[in-house]
C-alpha positions as CSV (number, residue, x, y, z in Angstrom):
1,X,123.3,111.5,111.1
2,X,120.8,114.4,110.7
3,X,120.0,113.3,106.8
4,X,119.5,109.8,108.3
5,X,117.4,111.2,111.0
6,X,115.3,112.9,108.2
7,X,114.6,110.0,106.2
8,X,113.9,107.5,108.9
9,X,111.1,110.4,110.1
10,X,109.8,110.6,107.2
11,X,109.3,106.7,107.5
12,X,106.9,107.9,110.0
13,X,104.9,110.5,108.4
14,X,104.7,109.2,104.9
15,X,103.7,112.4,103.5
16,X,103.4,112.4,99.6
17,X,106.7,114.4,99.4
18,X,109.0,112.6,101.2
19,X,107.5,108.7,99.6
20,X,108.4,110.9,96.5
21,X,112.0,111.9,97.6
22,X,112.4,108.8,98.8
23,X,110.7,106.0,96.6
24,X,113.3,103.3,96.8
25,X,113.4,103.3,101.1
26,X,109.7,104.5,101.3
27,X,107.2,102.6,99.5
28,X,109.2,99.3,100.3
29,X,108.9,100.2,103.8
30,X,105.2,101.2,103.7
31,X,104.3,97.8,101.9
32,X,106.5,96.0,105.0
33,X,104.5,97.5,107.9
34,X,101.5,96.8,106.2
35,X,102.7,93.4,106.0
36,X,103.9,93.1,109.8
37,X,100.5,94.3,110.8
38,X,98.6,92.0,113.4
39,X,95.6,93.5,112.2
40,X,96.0,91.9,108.9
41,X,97.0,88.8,109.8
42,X,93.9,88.6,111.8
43,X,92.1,89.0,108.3
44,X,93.9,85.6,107.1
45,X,92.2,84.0,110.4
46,X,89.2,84.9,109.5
47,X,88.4,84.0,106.2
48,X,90.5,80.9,104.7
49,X,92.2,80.5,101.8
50,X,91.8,77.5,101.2
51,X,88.6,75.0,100.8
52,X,88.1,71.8,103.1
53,X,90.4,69.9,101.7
54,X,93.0,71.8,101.5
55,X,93.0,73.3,97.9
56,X,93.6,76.9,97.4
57,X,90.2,78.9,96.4
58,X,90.2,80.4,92.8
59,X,91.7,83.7,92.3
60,X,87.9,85.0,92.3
61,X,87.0,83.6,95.8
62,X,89.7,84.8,97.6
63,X,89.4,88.8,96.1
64,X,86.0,88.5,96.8
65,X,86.9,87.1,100.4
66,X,89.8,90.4,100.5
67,X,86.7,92.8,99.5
68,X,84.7,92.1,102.1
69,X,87.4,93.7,104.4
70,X,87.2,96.4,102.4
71,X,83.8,97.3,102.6
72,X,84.3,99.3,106.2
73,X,86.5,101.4,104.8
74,X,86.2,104.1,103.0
75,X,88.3,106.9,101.1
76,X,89.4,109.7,104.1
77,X,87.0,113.0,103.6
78,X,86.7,115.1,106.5
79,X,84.4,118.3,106.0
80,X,86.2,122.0,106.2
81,X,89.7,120.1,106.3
82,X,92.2,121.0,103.7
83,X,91.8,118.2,101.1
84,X,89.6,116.6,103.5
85,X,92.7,114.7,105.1
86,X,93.1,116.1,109.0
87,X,96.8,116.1,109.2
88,X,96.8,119.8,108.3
89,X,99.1,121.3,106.0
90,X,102.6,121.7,104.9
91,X,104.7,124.4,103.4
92,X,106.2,124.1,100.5
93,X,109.0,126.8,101.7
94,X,110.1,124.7,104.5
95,X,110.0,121.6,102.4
96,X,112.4,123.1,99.9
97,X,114.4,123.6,103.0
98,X,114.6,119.9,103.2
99,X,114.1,118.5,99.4
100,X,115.9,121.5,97.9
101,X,113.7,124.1,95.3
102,X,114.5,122.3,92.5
103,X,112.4,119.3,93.6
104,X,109.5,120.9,94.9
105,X,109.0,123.5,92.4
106,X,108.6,120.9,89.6
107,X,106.5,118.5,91.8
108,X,104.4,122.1,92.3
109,X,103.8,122.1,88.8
110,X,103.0,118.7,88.4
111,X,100.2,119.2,91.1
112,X,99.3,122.0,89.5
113,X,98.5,120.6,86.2
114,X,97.2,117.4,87.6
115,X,94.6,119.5,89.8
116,X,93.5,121.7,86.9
117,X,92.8,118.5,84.8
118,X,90.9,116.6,87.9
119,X,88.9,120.0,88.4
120,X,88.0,119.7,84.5
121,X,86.8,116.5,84.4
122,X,84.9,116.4,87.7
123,X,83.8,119.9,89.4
124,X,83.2,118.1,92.2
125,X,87.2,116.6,92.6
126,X,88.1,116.7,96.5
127,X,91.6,117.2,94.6
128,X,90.8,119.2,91.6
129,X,89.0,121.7,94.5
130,X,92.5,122.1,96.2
131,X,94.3,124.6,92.8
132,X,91.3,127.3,94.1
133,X,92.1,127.1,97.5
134,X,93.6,130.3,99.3
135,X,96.3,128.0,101.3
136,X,97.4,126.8,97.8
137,X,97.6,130.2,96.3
138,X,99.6,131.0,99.9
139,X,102.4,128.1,99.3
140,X,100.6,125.4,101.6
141,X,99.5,122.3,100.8
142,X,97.6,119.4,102.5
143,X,99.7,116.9,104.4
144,X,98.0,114.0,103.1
145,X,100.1,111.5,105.1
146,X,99.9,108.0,104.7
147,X,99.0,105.3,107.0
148,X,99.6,102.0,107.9
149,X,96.5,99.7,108.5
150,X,96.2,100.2,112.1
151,X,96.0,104.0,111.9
152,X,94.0,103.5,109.5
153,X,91.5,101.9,111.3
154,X,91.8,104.6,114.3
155,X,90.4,106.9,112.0
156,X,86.9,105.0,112.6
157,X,85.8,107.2,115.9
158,X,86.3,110.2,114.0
159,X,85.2,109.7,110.3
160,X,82.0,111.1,109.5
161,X,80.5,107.4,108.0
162,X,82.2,106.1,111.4
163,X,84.2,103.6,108.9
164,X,87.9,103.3,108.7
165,X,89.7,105.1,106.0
166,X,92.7,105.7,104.5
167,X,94.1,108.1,101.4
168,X,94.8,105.6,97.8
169,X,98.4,105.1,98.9
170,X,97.4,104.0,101.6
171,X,94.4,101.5,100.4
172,X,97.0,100.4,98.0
173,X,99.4,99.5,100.4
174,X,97.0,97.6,102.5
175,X,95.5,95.8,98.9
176,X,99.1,94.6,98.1
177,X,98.9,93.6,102.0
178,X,96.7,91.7,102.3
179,X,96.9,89.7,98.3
180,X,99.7,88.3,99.8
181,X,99.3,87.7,103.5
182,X,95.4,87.4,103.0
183,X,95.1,86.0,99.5
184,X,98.1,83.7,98.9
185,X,98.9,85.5,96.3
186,X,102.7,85.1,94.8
187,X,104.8,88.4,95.7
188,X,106.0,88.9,92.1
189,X,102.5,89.2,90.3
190,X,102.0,92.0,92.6
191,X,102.6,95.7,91.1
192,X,102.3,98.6,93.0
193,X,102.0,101.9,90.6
194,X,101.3,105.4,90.7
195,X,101.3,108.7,89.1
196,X,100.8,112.5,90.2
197,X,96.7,111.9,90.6
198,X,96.6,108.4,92.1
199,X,98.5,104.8,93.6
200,X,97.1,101.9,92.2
201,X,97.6,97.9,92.3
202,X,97.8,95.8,89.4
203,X,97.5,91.9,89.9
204,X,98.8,89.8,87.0
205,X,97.0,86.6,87.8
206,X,94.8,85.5,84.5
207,X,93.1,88.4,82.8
208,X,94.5,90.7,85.2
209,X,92.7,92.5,88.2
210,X,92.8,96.1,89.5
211,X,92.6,97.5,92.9
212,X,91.4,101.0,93.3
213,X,91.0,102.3,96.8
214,X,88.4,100.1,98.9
215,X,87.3,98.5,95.0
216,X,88.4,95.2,92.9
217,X,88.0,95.7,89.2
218,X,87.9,92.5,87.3
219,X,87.9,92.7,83.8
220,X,84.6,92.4,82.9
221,X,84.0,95.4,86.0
222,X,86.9,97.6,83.7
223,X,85.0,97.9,81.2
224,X,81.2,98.2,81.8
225,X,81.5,101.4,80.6
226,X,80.1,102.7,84.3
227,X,80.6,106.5,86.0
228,X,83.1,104.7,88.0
229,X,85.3,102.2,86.0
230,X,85.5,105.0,82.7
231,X,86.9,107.4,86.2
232,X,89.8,104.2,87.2
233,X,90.6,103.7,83.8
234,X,91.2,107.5,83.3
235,X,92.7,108.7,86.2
236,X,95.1,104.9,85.7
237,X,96.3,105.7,82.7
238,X,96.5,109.8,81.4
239,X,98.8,111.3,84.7
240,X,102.5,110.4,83.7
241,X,103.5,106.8,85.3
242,X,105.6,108.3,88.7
243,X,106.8,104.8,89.8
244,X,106.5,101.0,89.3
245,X,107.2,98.7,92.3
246,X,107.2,95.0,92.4
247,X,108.4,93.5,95.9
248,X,110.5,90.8,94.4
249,X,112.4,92.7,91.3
250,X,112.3,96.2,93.0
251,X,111.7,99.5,92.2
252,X,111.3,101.4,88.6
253,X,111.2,105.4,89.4
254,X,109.9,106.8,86.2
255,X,110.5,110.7,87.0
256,X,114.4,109.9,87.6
257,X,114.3,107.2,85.0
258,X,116.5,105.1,87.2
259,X,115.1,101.6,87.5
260,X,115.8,98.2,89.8
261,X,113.2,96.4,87.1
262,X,114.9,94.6,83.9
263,X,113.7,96.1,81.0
264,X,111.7,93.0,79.4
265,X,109.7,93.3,83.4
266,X,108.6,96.7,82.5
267,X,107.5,96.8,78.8
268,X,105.5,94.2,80.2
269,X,104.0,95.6,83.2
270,X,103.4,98.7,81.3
271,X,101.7,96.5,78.3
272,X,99.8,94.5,80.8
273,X,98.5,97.6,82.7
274,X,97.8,99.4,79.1
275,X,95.9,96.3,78.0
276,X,93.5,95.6,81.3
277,X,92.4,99.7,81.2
278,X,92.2,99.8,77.4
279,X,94.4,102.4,77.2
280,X,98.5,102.9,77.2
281,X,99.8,104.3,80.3
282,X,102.3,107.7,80.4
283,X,105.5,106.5,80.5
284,X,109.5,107.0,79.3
285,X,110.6,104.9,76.9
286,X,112.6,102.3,78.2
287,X,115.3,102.5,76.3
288,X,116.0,106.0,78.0
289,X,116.2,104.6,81.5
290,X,118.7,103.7,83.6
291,X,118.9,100.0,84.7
292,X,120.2,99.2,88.1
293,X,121.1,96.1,90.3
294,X,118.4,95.4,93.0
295,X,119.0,95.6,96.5
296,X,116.8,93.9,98.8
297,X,113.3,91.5,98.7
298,X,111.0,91.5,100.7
299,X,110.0,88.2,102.4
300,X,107.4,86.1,101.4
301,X,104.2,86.2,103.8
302,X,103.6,82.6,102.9
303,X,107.0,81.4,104.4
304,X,105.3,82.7,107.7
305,X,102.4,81.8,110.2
306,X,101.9,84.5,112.2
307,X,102.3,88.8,112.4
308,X,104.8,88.2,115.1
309,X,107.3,85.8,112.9
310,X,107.1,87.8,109.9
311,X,108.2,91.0,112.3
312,X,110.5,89.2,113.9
313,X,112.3,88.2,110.4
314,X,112.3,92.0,109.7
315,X,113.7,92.8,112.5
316,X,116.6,90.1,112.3
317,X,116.9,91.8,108.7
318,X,117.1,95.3,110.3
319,X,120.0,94.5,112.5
320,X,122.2,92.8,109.8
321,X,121.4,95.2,106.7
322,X,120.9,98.7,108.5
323,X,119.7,102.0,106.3
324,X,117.8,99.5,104.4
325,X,114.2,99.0,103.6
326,X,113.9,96.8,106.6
327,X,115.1,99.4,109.0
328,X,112.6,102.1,107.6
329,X,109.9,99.5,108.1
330,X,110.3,99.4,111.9
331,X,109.8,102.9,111.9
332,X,107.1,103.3,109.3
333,X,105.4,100.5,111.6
334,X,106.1,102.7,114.8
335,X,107.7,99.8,117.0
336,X,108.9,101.6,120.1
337,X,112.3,99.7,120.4
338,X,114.8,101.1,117.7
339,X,118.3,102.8,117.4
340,X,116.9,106.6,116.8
341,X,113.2,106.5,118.8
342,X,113.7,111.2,118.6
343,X,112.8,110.1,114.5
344,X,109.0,109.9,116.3
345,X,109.5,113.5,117.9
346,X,111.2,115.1,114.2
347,X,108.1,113.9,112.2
348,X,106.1,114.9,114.9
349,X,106.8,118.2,115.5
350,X,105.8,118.7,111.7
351,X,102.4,118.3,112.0
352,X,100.0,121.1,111.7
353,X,98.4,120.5,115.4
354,X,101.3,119.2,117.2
355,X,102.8,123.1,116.3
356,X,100.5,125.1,117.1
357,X,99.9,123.0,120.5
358,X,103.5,123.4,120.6
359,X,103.6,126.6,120.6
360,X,101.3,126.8,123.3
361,X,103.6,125.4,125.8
362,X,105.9,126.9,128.4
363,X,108.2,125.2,130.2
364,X,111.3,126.7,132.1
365,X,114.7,125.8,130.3
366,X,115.7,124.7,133.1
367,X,113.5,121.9,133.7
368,X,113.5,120.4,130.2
369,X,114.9,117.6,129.4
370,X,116.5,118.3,125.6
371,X,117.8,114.5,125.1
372,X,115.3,114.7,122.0
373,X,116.5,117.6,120.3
């Protein structure tokens, strides 16, 4: 119970460590909330899919329609926060504790040379910056967690440009979001990828289509040759592939080399992605990876009308396949009425703020009530 405690917890804090402990649970569940959002469905109301009489829009219209929602958002930057995110830090001694030293002191090392190589490219990285800082010398690390679309959007009050924002995995999730719910786009030309510097989506319609943070690179926009689109096409492509995740075949974890994807699906994601950024992506070879049966889909927005039918599916879905991605959904969507709601208080209590508030507190033993512990 405890390890299944952990997980679903970290469901709820998303913090770069646990989506990469726990890819095959995680990043399904992450792209599921997104998906049960009625924030995002509110997107589909407002701009339409389809023209007058009743003929989908072109592949062009309906990103450009998606990029307008993207233009009050921004990438999360808060001055004098570690790594600009404000969900403080975490130590990499406790989460050895958790993940075991093994795991942390190689992802360490990754970070470390992916930092060094940002900071060498661009003095200005916000995550280049973070190798020189004294917490990261010290064994911290920002939290960088990960949100869904309507935290996301809570972060408006407080954001310097007073826009939304969100960290890449986070704008990724809510790109692959909202192709589907928004964009009628099918589930299976979808590809959600990242490595140690960034998350990315790839679309696979025509010539192909990128989506980088709050941007759409077509490809004509890939390769202008601009500051930006030489930056995506770098920071795509030279940082070892981590992971490959298509909702409807599953997930390819490239670090463990253990993959849900057929093989033919991959050399061709991994062709198609190398092709659209002129330049091959980091990757094993296939032939060394370990093919697996997939477990569970995710369903189709289009088979929906509504945030609250699509939630109610997963949710039907949760109760007869539990300790699957559906179940981590409900929790990496925060719904108040499921099996273990002391998950909340666990991820909780490892926030930076809620400790040291924590700490701060006083109450008698015999006056608290420990049915959360």
């Amino acid at each position: 119970m405890e390890e299944k405690l952990d997980k679903l917890s970290g469901a709820v804090s998303l913090s770069v460590l646990e989506i990469d402990f726990y890819p095959n649970e995680l990043i399904p569940a992450f792209l599921l909330a997104n998906l049960m959002s009625p924030a995002l469905w509110a997107w589909r109301t407002e701009k339409n899919a389809y023209n007058n009489e009743g003929v989908l829009l072109s592949p062009k219209s309906r990103l450009n329609q998606i990029q307008r929602f993207f233009h009050r958002y921004t990438f999360t930057n808060i001055p004098d926060e570690p790594g600009g995110d404000p969900c403080g830090l975490l130590n990499f001694a406790e989460e050895e504790k958790r993940f075991g030293p093994e795991f942390v002191q190689k992802i360490r090392a990754e970070y470390d040379a992916t930092f060094r190589q940002l900071l060498a490219e661009n003095p200005e990285s916000q995550f280049g910056q973070i190798i020189n800082q004294p917490y990261y010398r010290e064994g911290f690390f920002p939290r960088l967690k990960n949100e869904t679309l309507e935290v996301m959007n809570a972060f408006a009050p407080v954001n310097p440009e007073g826009k939304r924002s969100g960290k890449c995995i986070g704008l990724g999730m809510l790109w692959a979001a909202a192709l589907a719910v928004c964009g009628r786009f099918p589930l299976d030309r979808i590809i959600i990828t990242g490595n140690r510097a960034h998350m990315f989506v790839f679309l696979d319609v025509g010539e192909g289509h990128l989506l980088n943070n709050i941007k759409w690179f077509s490809s004509t926009r890939i390769n202008n040759r601009s500051e930006l689109s030489e930056f995506v096409r770098v920071v795509a492509s030279s940082p070892e592939t981590t992971f490959l995740y298509n909702s409807v075949v599953g997930m390819c974890h490239c670090i463990n080399r253990v993959s849900q994807i057929p093989r033919a699906h991959i050399t061709s994601i991994y062709s198609n992605i190398g092709n659209f950024v002129s330049n091959p992506l980091k990757h094993p070879d296939p032939d060394h990876i370990q093919f697996v049966e997939p477990t569970h889909e995710i369903p189709d927005p289009l088979a929906y009308d509504s945030a609250d039918s699509y939630q109610s599916a997963i949710v039907e879905l949760a109760k007869q396949y539990p300790d699957s991605i559906y179940e981590y959904a409900l929790y990496a969507f925060r719904r108040l009425d499921v099996s273990h709601p002391q998950s909340y208080v666990r991820a909780a209590m490892r926030d930076y703020r809620v400790k040291k508030l924590a700490e701060g507190i006083k109450v008698a033993a015999s006056t608290c009530d420990c049915r959360w512990h």
